[in-house]
Backbone as numpy.savetxt, mean C-alpha at the origin, in Angstrom:
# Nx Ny Nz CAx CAy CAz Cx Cy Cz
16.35 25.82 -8.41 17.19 24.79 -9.03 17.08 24.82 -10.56
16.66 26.08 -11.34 16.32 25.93 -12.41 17.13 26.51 -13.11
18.38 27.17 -12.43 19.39 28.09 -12.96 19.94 27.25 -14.24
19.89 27.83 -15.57 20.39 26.70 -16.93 22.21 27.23 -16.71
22.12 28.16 -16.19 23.72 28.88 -16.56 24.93 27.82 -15.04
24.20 27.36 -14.19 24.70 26.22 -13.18 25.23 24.93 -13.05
26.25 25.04 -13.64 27.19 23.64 -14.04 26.78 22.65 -13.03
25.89 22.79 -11.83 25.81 21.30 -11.07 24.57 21.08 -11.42
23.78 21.80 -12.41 22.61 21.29 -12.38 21.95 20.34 -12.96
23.10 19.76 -13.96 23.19 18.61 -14.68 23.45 17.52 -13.47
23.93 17.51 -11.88 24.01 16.62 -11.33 22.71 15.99 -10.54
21.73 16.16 -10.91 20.66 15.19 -10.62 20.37 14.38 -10.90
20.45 14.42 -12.34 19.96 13.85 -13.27 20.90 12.62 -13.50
22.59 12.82 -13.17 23.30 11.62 -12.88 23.28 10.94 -11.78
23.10 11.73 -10.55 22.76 10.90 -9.47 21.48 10.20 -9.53
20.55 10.03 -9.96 19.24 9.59 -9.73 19.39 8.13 -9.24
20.05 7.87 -10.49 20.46 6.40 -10.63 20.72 6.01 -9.02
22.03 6.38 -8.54 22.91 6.29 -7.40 21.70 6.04 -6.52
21.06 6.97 -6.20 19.83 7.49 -5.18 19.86 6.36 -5.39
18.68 6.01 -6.25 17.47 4.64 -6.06 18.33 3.26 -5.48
19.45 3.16 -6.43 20.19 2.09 -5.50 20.55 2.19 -4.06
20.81 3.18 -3.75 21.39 3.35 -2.50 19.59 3.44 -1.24
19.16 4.20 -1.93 17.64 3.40 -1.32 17.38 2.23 -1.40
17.39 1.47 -1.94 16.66 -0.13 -2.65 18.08 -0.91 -1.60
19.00 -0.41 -1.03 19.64 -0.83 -0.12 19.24 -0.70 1.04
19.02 0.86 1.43 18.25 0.76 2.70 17.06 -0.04 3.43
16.13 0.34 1.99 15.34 -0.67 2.26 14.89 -2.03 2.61
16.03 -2.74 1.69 16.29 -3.87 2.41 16.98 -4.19 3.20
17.47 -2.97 4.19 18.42 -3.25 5.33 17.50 -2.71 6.65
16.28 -2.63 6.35 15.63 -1.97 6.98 15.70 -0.51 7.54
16.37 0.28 7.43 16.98 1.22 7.92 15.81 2.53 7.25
14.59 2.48 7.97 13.84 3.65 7.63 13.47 5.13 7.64
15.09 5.58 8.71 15.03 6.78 8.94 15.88 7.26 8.12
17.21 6.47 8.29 18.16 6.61 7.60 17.94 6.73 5.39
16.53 6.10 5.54 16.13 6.23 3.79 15.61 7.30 3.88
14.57 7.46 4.65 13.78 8.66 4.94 14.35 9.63 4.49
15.69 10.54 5.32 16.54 11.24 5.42 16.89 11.46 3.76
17.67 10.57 3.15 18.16 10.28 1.80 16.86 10.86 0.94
15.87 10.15 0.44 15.16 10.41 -0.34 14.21 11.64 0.01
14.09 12.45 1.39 13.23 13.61 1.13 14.08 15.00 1.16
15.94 14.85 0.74 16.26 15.81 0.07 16.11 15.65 -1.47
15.32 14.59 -2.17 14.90 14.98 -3.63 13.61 15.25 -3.26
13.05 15.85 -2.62 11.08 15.61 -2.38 10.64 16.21 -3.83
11.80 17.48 -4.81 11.27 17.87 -5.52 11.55 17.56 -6.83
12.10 16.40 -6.87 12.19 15.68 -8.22 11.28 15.14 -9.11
11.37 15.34 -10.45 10.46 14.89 -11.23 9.97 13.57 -11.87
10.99 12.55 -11.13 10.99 11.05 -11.15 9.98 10.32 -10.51
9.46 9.55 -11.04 8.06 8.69 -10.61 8.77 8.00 -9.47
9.81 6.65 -9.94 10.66 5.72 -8.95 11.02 6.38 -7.76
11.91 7.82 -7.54 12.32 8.22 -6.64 11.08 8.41 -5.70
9.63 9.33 -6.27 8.86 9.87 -5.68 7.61 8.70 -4.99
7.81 7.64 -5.56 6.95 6.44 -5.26 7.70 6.08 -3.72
9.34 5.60 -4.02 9.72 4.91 -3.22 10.04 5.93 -1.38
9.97 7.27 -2.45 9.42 8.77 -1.26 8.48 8.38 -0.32
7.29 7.75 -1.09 6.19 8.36 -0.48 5.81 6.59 1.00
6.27 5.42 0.04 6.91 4.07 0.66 7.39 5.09 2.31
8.67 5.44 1.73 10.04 5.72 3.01 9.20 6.32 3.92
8.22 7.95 3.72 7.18 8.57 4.66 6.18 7.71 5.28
5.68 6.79 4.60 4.70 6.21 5.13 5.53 5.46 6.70
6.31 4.37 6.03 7.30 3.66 6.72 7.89 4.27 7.77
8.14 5.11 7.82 8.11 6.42 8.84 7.45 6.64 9.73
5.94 7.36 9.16 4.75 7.33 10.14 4.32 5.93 10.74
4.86 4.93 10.47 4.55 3.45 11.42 5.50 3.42 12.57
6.69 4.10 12.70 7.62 4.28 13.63 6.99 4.14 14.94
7.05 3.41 16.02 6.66 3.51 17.15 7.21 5.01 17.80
8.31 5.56 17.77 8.92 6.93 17.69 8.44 7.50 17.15
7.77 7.68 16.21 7.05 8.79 15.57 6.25 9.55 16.25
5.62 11.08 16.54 4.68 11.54 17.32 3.18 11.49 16.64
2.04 11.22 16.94 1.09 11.49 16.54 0.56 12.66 15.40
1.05 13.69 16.04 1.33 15.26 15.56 2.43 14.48 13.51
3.16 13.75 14.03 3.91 13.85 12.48 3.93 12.72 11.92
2.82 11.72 12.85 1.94 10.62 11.63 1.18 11.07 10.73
0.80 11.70 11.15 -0.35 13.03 10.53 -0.07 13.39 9.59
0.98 14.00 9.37 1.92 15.12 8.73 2.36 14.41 7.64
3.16 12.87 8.10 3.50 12.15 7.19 2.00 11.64 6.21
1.39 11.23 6.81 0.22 10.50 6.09 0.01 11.67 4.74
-0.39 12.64 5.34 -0.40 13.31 4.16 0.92 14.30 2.83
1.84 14.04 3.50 3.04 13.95 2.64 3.25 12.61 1.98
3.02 11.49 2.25 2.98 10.21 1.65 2.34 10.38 0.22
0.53 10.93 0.30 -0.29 10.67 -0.06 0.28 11.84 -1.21
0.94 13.06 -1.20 1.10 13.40 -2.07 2.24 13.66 -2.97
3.31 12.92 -2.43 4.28 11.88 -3.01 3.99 10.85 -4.12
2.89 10.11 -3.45 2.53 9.54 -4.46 1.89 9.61 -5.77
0.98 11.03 -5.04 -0.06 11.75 -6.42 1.64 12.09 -7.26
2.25 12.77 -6.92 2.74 13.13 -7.84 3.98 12.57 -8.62
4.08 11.00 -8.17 4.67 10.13 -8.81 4.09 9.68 -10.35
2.64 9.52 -9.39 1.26 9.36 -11.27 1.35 10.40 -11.97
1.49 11.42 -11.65 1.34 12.74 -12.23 2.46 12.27 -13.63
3.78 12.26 -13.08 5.01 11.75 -13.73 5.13 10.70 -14.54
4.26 9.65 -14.33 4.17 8.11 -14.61 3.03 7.50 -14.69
1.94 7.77 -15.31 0.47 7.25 -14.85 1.11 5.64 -15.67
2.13 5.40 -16.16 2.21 3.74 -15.99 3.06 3.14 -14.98
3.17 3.90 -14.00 4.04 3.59 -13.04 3.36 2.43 -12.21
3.47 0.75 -11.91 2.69 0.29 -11.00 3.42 0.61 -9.64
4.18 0.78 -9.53 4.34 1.03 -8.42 3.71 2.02 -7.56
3.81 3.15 -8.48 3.26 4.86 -8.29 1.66 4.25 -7.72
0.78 3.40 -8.51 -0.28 3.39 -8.05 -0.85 2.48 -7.01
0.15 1.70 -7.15 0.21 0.75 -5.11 0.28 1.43 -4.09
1.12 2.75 -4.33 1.60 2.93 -2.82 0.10 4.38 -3.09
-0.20 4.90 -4.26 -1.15 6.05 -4.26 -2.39 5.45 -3.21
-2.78 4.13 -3.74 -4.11 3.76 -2.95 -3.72 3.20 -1.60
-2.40 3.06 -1.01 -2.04 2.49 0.00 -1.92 4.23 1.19
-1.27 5.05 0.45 -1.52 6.63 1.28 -3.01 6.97 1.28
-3.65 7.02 0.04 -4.98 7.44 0.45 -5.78 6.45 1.50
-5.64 5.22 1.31 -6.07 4.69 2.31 -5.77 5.40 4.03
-4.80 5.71 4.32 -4.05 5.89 5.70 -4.92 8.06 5.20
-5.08 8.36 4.80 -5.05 9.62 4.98 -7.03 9.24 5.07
-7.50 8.58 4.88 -8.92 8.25 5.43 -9.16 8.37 6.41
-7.98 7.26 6.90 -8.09 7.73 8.90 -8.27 8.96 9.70
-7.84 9.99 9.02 -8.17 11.51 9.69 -9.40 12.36 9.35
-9.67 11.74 7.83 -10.38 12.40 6.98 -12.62 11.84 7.55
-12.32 10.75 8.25 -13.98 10.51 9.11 -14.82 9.32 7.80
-15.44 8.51 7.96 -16.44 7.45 7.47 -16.66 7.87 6.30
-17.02 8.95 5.75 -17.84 9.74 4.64 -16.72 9.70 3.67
-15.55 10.20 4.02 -14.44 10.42 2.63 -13.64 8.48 2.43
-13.40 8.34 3.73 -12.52 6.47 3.87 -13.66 5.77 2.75
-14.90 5.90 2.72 -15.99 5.19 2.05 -15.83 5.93 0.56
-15.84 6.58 0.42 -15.62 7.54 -0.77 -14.17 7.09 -1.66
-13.54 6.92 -0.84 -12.36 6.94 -1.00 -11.85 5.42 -1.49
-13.07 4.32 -1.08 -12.52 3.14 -1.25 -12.68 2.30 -2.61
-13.41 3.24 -3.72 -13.67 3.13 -4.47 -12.54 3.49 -5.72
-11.73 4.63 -5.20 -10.58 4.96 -6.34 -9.30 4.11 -5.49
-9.38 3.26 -4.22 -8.19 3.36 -3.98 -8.25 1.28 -4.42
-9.53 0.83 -4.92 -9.20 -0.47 -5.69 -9.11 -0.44 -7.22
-9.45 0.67 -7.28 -9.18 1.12 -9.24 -7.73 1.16 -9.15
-7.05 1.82 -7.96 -5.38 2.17 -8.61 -4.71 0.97 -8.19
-5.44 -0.34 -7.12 -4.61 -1.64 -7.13 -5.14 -2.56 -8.65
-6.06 -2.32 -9.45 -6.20 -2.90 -10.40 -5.40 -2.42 -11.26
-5.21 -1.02 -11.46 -4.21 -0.60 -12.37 -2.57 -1.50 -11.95
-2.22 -1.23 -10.50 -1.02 -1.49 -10.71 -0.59 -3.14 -11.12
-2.00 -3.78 -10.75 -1.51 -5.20 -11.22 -1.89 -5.61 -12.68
-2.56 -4.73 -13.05 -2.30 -4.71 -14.62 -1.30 -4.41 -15.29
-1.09 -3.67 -14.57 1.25 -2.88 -14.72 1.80 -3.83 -15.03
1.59 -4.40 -14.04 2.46 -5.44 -13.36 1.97 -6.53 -12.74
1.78 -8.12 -13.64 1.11 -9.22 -13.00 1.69 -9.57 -12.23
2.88 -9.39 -11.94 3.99 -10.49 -10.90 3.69 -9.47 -9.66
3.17 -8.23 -9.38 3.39 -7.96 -8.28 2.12 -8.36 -7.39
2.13 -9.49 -6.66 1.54 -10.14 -5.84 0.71 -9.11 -4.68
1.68 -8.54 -4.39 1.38 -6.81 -3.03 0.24 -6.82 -3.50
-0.48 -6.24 -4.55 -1.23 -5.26 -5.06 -2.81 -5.84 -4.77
-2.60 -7.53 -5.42 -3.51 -8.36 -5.60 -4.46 -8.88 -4.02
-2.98 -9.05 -3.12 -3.26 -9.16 -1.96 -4.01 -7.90 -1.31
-3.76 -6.61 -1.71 -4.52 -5.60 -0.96 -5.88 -5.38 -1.66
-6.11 -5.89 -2.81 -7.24 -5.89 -3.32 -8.23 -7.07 -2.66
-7.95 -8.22 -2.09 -8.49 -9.16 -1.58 -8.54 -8.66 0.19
-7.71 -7.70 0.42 -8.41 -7.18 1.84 -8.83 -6.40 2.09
-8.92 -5.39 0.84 -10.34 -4.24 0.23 -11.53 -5.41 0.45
-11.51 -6.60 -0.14 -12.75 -7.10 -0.37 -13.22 -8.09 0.91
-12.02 -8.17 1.88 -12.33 -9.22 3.42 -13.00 -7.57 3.95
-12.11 -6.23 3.94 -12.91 -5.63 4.85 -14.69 -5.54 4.43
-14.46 -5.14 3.54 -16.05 -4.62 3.06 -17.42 -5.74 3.23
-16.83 -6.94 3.17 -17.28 -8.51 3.57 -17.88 -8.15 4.78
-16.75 -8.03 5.52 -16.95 -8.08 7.25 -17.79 -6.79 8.02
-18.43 -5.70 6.80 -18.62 -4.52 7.55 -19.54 -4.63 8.17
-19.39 -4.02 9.98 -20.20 -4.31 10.66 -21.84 -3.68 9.69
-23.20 -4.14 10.82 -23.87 -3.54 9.84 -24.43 -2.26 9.82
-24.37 -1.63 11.06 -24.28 0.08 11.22 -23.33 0.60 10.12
-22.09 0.01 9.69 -21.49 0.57 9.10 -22.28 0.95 7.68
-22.44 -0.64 7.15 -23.56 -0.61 6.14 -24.31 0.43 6.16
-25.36 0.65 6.89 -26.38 1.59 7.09 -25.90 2.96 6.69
-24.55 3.55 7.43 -24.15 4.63 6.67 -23.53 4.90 5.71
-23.30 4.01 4.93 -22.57 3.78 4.09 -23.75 4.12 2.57
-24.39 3.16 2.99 -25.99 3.03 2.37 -26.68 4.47 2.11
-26.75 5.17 3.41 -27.29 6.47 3.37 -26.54 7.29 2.70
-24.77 7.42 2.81 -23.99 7.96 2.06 -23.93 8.13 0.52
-24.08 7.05 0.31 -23.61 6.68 -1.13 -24.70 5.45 -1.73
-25.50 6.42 -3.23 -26.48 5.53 -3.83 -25.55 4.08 -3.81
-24.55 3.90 -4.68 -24.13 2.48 -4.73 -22.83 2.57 -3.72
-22.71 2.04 -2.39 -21.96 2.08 -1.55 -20.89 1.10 -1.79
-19.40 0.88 -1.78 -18.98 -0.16 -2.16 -19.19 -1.21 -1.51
-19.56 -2.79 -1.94 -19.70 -4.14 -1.10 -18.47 -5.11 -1.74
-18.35 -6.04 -1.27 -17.80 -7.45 -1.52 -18.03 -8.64 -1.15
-17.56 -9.78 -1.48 -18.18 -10.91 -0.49 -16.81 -11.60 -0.03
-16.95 -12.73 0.89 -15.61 -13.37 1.38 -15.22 -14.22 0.16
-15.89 -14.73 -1.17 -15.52 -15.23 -1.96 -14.97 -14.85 -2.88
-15.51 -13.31 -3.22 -14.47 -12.37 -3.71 -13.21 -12.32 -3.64
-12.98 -12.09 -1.88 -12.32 -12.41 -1.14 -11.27 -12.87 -1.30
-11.15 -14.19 -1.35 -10.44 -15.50 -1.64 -9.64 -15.74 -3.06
-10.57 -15.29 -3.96 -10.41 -15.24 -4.99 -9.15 -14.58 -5.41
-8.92 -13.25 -5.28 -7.67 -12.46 -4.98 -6.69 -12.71 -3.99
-6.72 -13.42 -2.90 -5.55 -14.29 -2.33 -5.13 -15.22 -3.00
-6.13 -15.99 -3.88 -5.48 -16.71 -4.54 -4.85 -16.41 -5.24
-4.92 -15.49 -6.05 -4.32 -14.55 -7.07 -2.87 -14.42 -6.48
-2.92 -13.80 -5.58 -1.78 -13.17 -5.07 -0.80 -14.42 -5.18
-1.27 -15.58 -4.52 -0.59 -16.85 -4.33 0.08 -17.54 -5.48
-0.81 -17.17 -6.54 -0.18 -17.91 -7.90 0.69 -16.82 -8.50
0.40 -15.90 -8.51 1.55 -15.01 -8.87 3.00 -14.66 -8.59
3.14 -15.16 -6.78 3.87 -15.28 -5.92 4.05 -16.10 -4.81
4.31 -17.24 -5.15 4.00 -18.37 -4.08 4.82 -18.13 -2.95
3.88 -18.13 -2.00 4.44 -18.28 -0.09 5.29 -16.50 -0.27
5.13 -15.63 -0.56 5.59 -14.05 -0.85 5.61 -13.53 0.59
4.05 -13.66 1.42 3.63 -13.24 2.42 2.73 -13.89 3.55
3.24 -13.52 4.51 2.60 -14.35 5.62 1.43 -13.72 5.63
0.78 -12.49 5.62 -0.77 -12.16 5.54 -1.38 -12.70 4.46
-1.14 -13.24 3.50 -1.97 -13.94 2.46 -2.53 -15.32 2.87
-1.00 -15.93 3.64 -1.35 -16.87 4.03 -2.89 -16.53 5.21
-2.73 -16.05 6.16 -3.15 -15.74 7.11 -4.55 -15.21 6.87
-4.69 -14.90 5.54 -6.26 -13.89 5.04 -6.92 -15.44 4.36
-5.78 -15.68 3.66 -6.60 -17.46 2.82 -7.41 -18.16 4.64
-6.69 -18.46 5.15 -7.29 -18.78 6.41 -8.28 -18.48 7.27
-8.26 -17.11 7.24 -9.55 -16.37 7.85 -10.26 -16.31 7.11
-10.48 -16.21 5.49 -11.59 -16.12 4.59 -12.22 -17.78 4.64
-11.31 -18.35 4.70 -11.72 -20.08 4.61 -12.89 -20.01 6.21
-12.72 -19.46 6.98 -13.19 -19.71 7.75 -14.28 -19.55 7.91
-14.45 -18.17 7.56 -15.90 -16.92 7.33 -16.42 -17.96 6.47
-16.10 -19.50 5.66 -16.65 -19.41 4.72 -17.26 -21.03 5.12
-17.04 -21.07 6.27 -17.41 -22.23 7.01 -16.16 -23.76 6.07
-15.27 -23.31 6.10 -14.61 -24.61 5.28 -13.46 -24.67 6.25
-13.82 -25.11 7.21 -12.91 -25.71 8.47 -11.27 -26.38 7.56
-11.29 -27.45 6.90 -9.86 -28.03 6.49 -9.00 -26.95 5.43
-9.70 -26.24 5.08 -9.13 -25.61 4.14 -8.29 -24.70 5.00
-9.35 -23.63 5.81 -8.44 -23.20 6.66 -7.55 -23.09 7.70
-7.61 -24.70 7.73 -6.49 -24.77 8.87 -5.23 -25.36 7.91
-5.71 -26.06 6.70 -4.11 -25.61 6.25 -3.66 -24.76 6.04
-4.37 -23.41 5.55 -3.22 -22.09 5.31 -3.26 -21.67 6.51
-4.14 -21.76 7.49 -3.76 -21.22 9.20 -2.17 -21.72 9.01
-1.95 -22.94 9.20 -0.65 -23.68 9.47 0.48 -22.75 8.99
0.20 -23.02 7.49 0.88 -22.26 6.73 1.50 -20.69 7.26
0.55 -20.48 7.46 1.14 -18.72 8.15 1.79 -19.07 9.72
1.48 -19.72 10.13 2.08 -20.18 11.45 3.29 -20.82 11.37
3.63 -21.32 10.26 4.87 -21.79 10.31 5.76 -20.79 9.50
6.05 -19.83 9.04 6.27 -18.94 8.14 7.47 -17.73 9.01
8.93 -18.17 7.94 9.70 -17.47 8.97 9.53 -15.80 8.97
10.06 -15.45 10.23 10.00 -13.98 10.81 10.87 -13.03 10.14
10.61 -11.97 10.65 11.15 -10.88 9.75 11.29 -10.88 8.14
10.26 -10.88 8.02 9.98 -10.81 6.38 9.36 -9.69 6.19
9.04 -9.39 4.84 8.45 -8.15 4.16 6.69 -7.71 4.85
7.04 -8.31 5.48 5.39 -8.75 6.26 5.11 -7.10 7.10
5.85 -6.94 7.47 5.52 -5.05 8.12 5.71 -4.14 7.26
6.43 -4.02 6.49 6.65 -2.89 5.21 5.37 -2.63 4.74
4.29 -3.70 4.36 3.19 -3.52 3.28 2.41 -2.98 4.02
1.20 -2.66 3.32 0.23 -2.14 4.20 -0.71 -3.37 5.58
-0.86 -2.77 6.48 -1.58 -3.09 7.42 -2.90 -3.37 7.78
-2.83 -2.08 7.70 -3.84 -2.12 8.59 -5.20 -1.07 7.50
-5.51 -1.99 6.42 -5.54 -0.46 5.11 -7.22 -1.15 4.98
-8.02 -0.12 5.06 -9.22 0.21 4.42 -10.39 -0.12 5.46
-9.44 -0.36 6.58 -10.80 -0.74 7.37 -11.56 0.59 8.45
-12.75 0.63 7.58 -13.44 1.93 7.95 -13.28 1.94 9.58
């Protein structure tokens, strides 16, 4: 695609624009194969936005109940380097570095205890970066506060190898915890039903019964089909 003497080769660079809108539609129409499709005939573009919201569409993908095992796999690690090379493009990209620590997280899962632990250490540096990017993005803050519920909750075998692994192993506490839901909350009030739902379970761990049954409520009353499956899940828990 590097031919200079190729009169269409100036057409990327006008479509880009088009792309991202026409993604940023899909997306909110839910339609994840159908984005999929769209954005991984640019896989080789040099755009941070396109290659971020790439690596989003793959992930979103590999959650497919349709998806095969064999090309969760596949995706996880096409995600993960989608995203590297969104930073590559953009190291002020917050976006680029939400979804970077949100793939490395999911590419832990294959990778065994030793690298996910290893790993959990650069993947809350790149949610601090992105909410330094960007204070309003609530996402980021919230996955940093369930970096810090998992590591809270680690069983204590886990500890133990973790310990043996690594002189300073990463820890947190449930107050930590909290602390960054709250965050998330003031930045973006009522955004997500797992914030609600983590304020609640941390209230609990924390023996403060009223507290958490109002944000229990809160997430219980909280309408459906919201942005609530797009984000990450199920992320960092060894």
């Amino acid at each position: 695609s590097c031919g200079n003497s190729d009169p269409t080769s100036l057409l990327p660079v006008l479509k880009l624009e088009e792309v991202i809108e026409q993604a940023d539609y899909l997306y909110g129409s839910g339609e994840t194969e159908k984005l999929y499709r769209l954005l991984v005939q640019h896989k080789n573009s040099e755009d941070a936005e396109l290659l971020w919201r790439l690596a989003r569409a793959s992930r979103d993908l590999a959650q497919l109940s349709i998806t095969s095992a064999e090309e969760k796999r596949q995706l996880a690690y096409d995600s993960l380097e989608y995203a590297k090379r969104a930073l590559e493009k953009n190291e002020a990209n917050s976006a680029a570095h939400k979804w970077y620590a949100i793939c490395l997280s999911d590419v832990g899962d294959y990778e065994g205890i030793k690298v996910k632990i290893g790993n959990a250490f650069v993947i809350k540096e790149h949610f601090e970066r992105a909410f330094e990017l960007n204070p309003k993005d609530a996402t980021s803050v919230h996955l940093m506060g369930v970096w810090c519920y998992s590591f809270a909750e680690l069983p204590w075998y886990q500890r133990k190898i973790a310990a043996m692994l690594f002189a300073t192993p990463p820890t947190s506490t449930y107050e930590e915890a909290l602390r960054y839901f709250h965050m998330a909350e003031e930045a973006d009030p009522n955004f997500y039903s797992k914030n609600l739902l983590f304020l609640g379970k941390t209230y609990l761990k924390l023996n403060n019964k009223k507290m958490a049954l109002l944000w229990l409520s809160k997430a219980k009353d909280y309408p459906a089909h919201t942005e609530e499956d797009k984000q990450g899940q199920k992320l960092f828990i060894p």
